[in-house]
N, CA, C and O atoms as a GROMACS GRO file, in nm:
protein
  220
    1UNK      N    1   0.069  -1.366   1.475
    1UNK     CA    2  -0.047  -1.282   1.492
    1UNK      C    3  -0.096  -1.236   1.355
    1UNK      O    4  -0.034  -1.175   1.268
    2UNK      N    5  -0.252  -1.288   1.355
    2UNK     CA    6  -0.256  -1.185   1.192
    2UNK      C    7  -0.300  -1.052   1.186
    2UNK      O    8  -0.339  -0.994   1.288
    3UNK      N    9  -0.296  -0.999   1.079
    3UNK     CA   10  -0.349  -0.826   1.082
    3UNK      C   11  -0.500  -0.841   1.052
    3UNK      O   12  -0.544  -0.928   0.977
    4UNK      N   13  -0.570  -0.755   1.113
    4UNK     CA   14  -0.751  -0.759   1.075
    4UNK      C   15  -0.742  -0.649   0.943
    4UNK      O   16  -0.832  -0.636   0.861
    5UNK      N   17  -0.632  -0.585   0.943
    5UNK     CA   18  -0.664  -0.488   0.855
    5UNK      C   19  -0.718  -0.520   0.692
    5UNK      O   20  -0.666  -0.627   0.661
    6UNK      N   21  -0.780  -0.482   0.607
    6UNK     CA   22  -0.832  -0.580   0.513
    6UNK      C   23  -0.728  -0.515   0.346
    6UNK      O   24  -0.726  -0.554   0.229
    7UNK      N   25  -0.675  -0.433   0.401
    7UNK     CA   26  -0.577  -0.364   0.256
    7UNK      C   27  -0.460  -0.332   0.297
    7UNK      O   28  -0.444  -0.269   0.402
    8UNK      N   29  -0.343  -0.377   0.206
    8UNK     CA   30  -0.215  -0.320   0.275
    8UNK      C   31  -0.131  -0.286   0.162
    8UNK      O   32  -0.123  -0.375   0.078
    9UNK      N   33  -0.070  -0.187   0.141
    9UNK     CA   34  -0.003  -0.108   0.030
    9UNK      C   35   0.114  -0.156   0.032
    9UNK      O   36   0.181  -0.143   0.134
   10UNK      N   37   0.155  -0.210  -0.060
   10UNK     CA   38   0.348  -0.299  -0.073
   10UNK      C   39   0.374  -0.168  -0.200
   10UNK      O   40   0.300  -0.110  -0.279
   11UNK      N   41   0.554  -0.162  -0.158
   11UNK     CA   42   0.643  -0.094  -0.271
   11UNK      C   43   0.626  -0.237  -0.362
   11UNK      O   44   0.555  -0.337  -0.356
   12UNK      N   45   0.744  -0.180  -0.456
   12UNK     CA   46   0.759  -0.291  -0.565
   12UNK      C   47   0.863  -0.396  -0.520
   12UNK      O   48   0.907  -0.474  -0.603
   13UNK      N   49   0.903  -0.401  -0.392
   13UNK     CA   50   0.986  -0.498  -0.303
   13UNK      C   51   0.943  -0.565  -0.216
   13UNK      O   52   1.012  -0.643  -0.149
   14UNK      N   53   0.802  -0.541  -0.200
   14UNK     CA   54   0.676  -0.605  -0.091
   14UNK      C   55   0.701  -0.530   0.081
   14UNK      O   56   0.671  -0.557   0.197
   15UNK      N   57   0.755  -0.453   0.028
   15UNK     CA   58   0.803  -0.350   0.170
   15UNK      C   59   0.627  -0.284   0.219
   15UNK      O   60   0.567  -0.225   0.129
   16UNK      N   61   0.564  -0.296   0.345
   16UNK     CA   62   0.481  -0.277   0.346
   16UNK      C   63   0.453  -0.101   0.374
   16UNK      O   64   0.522  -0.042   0.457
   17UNK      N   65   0.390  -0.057   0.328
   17UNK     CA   66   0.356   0.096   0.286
   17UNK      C   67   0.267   0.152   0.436
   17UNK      O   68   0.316   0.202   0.537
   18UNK      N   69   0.104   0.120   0.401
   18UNK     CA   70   0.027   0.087   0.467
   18UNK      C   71  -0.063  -0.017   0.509
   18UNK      O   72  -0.062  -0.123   0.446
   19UNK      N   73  -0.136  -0.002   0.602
   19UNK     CA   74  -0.235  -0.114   0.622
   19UNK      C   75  -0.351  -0.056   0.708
   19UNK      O   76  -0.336  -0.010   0.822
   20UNK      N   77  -0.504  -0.065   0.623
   20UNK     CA   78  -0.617  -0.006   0.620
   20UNK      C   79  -0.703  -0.073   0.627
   20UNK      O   80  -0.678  -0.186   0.584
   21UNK      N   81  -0.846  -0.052   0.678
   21UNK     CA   82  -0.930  -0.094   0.625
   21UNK      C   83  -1.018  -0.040   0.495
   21UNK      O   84  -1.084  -0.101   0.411
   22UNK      N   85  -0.989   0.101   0.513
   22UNK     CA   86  -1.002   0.184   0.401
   22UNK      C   87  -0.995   0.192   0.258
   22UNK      O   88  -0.896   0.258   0.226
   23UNK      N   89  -1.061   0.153   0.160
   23UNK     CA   90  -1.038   0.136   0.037
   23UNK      C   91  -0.965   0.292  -0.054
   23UNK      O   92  -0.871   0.310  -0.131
   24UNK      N   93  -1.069   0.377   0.008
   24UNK     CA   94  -1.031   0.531  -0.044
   24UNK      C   95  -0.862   0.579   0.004
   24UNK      O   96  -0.771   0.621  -0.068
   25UNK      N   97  -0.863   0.553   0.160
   25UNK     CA   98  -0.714   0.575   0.183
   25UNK      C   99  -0.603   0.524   0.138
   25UNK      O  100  -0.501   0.588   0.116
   26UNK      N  101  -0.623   0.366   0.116
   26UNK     CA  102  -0.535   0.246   0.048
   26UNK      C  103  -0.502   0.307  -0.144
   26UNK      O  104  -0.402   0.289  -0.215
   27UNK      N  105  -0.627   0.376  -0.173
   27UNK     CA  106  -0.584   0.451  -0.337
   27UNK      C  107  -0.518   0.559  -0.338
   27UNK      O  108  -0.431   0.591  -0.419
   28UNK      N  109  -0.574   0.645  -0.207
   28UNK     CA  110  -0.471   0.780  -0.195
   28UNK      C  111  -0.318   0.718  -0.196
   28UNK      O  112  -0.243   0.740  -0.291
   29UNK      N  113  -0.286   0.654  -0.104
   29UNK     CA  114  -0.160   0.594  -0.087
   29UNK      C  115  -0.110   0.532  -0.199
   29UNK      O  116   0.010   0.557  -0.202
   30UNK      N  117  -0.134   0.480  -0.269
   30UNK     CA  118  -0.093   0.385  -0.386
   30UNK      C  119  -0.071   0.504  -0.484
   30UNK      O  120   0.046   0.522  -0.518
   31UNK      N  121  -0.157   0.581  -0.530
   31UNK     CA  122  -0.130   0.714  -0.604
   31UNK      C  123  -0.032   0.807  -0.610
   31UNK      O  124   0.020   0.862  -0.708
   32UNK      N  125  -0.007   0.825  -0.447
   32UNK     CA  126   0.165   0.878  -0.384
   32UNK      C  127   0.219   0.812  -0.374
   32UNK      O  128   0.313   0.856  -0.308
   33UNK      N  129   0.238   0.691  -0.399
   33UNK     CA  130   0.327   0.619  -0.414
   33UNK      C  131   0.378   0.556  -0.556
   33UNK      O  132   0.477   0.483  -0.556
   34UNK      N  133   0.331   0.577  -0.641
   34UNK     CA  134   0.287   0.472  -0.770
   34UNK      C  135   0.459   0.556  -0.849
   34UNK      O  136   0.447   0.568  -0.971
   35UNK      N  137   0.538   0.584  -0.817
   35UNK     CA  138   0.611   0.592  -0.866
   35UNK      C  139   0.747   0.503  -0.812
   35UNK      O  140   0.850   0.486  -0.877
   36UNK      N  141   0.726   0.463  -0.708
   36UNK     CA  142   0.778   0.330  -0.636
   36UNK      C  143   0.728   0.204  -0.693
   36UNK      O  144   0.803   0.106  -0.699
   37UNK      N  145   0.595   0.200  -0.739
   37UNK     CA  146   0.547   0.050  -0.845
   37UNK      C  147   0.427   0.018  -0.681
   37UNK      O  148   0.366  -0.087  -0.660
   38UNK      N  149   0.426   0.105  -0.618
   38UNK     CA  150   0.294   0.076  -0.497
   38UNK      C  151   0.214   0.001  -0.574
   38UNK      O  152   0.204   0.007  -0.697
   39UNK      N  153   0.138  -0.093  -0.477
   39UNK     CA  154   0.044  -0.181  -0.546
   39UNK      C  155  -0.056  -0.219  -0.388
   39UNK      O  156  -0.002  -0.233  -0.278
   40UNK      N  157  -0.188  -0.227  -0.408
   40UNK     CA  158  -0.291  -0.271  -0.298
   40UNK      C  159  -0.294  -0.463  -0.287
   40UNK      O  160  -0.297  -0.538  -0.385
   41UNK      N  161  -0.291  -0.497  -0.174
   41UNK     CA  162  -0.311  -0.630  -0.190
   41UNK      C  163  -0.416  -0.654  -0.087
   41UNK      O  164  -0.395  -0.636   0.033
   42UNK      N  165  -0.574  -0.711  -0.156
   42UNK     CA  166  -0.665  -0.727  -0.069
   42UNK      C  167  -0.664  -0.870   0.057
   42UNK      O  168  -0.634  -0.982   0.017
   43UNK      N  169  -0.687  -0.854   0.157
   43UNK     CA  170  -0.647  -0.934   0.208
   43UNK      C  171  -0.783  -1.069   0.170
   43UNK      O  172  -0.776  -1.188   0.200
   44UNK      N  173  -0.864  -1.019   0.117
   44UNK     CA  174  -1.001  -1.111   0.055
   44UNK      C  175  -0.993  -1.166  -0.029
   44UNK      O  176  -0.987  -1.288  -0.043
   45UNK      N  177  -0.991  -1.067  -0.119
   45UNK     CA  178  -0.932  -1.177  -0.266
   45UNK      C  179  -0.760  -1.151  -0.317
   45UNK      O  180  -0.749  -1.040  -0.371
   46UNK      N  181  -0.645  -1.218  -0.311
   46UNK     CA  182  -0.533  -1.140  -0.322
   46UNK      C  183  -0.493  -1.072  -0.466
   46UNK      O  184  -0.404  -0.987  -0.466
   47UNK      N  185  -0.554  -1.107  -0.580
   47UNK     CA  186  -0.551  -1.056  -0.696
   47UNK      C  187  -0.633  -0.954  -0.731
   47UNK      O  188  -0.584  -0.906  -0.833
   48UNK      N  189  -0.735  -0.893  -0.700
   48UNK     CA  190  -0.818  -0.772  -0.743
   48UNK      C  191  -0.733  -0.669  -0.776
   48UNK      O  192  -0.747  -0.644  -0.895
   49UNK      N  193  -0.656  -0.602  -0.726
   49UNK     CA  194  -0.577  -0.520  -0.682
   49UNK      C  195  -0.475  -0.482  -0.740
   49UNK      O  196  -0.448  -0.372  -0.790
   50UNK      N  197  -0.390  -0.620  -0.728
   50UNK     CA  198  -0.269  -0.647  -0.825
   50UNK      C  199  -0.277  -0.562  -0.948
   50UNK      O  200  -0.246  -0.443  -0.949
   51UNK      N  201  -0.307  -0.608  -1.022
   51UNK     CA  202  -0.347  -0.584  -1.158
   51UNK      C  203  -0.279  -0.396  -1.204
   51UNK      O  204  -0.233  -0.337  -1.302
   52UNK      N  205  -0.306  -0.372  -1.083
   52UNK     CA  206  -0.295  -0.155  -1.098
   52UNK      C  207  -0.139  -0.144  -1.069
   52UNK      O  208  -0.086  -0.048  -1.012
   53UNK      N  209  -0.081  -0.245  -1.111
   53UNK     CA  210   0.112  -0.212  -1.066
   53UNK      C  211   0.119  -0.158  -1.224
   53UNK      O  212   0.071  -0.224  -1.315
   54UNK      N  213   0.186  -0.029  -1.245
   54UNK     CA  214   0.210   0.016  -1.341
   54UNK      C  215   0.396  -0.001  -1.324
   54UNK      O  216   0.430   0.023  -1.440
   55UNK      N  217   0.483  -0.020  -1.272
   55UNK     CA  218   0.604  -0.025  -1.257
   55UNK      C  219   0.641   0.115  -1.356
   55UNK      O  220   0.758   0.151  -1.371
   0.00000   0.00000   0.00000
């Protein structure tokens, strides 16, 4: 089954966080999380996103 959701928040283990359609909620989350290495992965383009892993 796939997810419609279009953003989904992975730890730095690909453990899935959330899953949104929400761009604003998907940053809140990544922000509280970003000390775990949270990272957004668009389900559109899969690299946009990436890029904001600060580990």
């Amino acid at each position: 089954m796939k997810d419609k959701e279009r953003y989904t928040v992975y730890d730095n283990k690909k453990k899935v966080i959330l899953k949104t359609n929400e761009i604003s909620e998907a940053l809140k989350v990544r922000e509280e999380n970003k000390h775990i290495g949270a990272y957004i992965e668009d389900r559109k383009n899969k690299n946009k996103h990436r890029n904001d892993y600060i580990g």
